[in-house]
C-alpha positions in Angstrom: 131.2 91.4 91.4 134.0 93.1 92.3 134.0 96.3 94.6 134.5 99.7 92.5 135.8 102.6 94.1 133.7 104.8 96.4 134.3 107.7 94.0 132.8 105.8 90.9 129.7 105.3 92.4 126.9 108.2 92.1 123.7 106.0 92.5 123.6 103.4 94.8 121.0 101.6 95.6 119.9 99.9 99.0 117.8 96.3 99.1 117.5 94.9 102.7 114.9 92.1 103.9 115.0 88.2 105.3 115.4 86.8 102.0 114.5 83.9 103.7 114.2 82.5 101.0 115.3 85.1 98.2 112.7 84.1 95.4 112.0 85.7 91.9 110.4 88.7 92.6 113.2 89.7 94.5 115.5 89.3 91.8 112.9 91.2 89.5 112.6 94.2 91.6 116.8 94.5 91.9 116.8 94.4 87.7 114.3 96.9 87.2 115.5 99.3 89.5 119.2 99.2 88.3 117.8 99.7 84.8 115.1 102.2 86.0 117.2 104.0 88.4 120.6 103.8 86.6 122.3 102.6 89.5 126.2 102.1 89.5 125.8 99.5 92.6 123.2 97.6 94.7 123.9 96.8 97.8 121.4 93.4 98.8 121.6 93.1 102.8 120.0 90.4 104.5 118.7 91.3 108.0 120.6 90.2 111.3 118.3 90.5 113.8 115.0 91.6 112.8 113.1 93.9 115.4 109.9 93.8 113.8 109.5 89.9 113.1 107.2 87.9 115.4 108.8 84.7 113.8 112.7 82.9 113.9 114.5 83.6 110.4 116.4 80.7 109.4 120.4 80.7 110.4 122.0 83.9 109.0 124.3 81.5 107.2 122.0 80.2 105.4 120.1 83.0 104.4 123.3 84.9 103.4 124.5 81.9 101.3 121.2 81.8 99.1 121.0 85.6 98.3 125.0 84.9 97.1 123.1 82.1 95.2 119.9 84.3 94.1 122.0 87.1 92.9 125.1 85.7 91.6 124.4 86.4 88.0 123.6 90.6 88.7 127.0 92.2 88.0 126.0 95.4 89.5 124.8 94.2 92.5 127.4 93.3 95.9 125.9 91.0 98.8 126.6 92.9 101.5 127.0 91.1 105.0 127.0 94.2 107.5 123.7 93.8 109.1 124.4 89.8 110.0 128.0 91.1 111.2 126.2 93.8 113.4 125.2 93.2 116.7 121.8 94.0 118.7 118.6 94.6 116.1 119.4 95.6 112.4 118.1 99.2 112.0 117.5 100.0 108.0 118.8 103.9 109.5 122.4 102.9 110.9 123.4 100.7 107.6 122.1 103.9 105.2 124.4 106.1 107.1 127.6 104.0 107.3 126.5 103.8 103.3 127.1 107.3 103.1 129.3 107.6 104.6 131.6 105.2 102.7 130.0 106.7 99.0 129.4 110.3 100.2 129.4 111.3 97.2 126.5 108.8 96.2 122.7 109.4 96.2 121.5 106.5 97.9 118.4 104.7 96.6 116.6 102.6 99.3 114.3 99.5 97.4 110.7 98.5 98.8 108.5 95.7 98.0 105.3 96.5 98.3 105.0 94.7 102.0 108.0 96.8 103.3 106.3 100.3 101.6 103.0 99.5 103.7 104.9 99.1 107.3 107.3 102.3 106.9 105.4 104.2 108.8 106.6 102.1 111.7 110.4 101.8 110.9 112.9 103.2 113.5 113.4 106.8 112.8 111.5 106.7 109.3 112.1 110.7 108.5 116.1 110.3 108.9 115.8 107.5 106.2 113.7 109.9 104.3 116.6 112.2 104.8 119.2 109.7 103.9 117.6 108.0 100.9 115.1 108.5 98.1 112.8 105.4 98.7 111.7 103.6 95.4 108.7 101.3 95.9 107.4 98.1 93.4 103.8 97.1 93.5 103.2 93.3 94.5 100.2 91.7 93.4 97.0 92.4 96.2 96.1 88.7 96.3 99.6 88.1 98.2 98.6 89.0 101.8 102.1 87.9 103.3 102.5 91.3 105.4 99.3 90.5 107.5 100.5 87.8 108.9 103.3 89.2 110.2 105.5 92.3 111.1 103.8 96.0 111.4 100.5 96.8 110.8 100.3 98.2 106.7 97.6 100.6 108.0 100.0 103.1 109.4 100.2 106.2 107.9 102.9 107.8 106.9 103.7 111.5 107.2 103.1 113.6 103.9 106.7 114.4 103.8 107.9 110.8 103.6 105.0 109.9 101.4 106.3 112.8 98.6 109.7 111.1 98.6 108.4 107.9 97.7 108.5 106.8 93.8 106.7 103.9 92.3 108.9 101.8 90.6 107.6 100.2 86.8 107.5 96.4 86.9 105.2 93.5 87.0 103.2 92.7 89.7 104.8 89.7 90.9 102.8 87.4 93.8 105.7 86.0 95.2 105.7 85.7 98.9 108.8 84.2 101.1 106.0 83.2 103.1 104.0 81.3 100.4 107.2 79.2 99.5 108.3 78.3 102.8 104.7 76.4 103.5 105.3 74.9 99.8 108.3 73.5 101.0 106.9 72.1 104.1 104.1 70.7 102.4 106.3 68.9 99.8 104.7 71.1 97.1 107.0 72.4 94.1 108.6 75.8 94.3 110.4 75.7 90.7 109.5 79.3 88.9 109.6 80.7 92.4 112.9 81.1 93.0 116.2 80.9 91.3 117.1 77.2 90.2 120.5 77.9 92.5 118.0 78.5 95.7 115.5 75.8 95.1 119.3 73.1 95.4 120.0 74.8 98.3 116.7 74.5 99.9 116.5 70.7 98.8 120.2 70.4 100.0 119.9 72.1 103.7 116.7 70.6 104.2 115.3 74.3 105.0 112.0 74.5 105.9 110.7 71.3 106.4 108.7 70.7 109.7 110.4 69.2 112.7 110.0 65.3 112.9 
């Protein structure tokens, strides 16, 4: 879509992560937090360098090119490049306060799977996002166990504060993991109905994911 002016935007809401790859669930939690949270705009951000991954992401490229892909069809949502632009580890803190400070007149709405709600506890300076954004958290179904395998421990707790400012989003509980489809892919296993028919071409096309020969 098309960028509106700062001044038309009162809700905005924030959705960073790998997306590597993007998948259904993704796209799920985006559409029921517009609707739920009325949001003007969503900003989708895939992560430059990721501080808290023990594993490589795929090329930034790549990733950037299938969240275009995943999301291409949300009118109220804008791919936004800035943390693949930035330099030196992406910090969820520094791209909520250049957000408001391009939309200060905006309420800023910072989306959570359920694997990125268990780790905040950890995140660099976790009460200034508390004090930038309202965080809004989905549920993901308990079988999927993607966050213990890597990132933060989800044991952490978090201070009361940040835990009042936290709302539970309503949608499905959706098991889809990045995690799960990447070993699908490099076990030759289908991931159609996992993510968005756009993502699963450019997977097949790239040749993402498929172990070294």
């Amino acid at each position: 879509m098309g960028l509106t002016s700062a001044s038309s935007v009162a809700r905005l809401g924030v959705f960073g992560g790998a997306f590597d790859p993007p998948h259904l669930a993704h796209v799920a939690l985006v559409q029921a937090a517009a609707a739920q949270l009325q949001l003007d705009q969503v900003r989708v951000l895939p992560t430059g360098q990721a501080w808290h991954k023990t594993r490589t992401l795929s090329a930034a490229a790549d990733r950037l090119a299938m969240t275009r892909l995943a999301f291409e069809d949300q009118a109220e949502v804008v791919v936004d490049d800035r943390e693949i632009l930035r330099s030196g580890p992406s910090y969820t803190v520094d791209t909520l306060r250049q957000l408001q400070a391009e939309f200060p007149q905006a309420q800023l709405y910072l989306l959570l799977g359920d694997d990125q709600r268990r780790s905040l506890a950890s995140w660099h300076q976790i009460d200034e996002i508390g004090r930038l954004a309202i965080m809004c958290a989905a549920g993901r179904d308990t079988a999927v166990k993607a966050w213990s395998n890597s990132g933060p421990s989800p044991s952490q707790p978090l201070s009361d504060a940040i835990e009042a400012r936290i709302q539970i989003m309503n949608m499905p509980l959706m098991p889809h993991s990045a995690t799960d489809i990447r070993v699908l892919v490099a076990t030759d296993q289908a991931i159609s109905g996992l993510v968005p028919p756009a993502v699963e071409r450019y997977i097949q096309e790239h040749h993402l994911y498929r172990p070294h020969r």
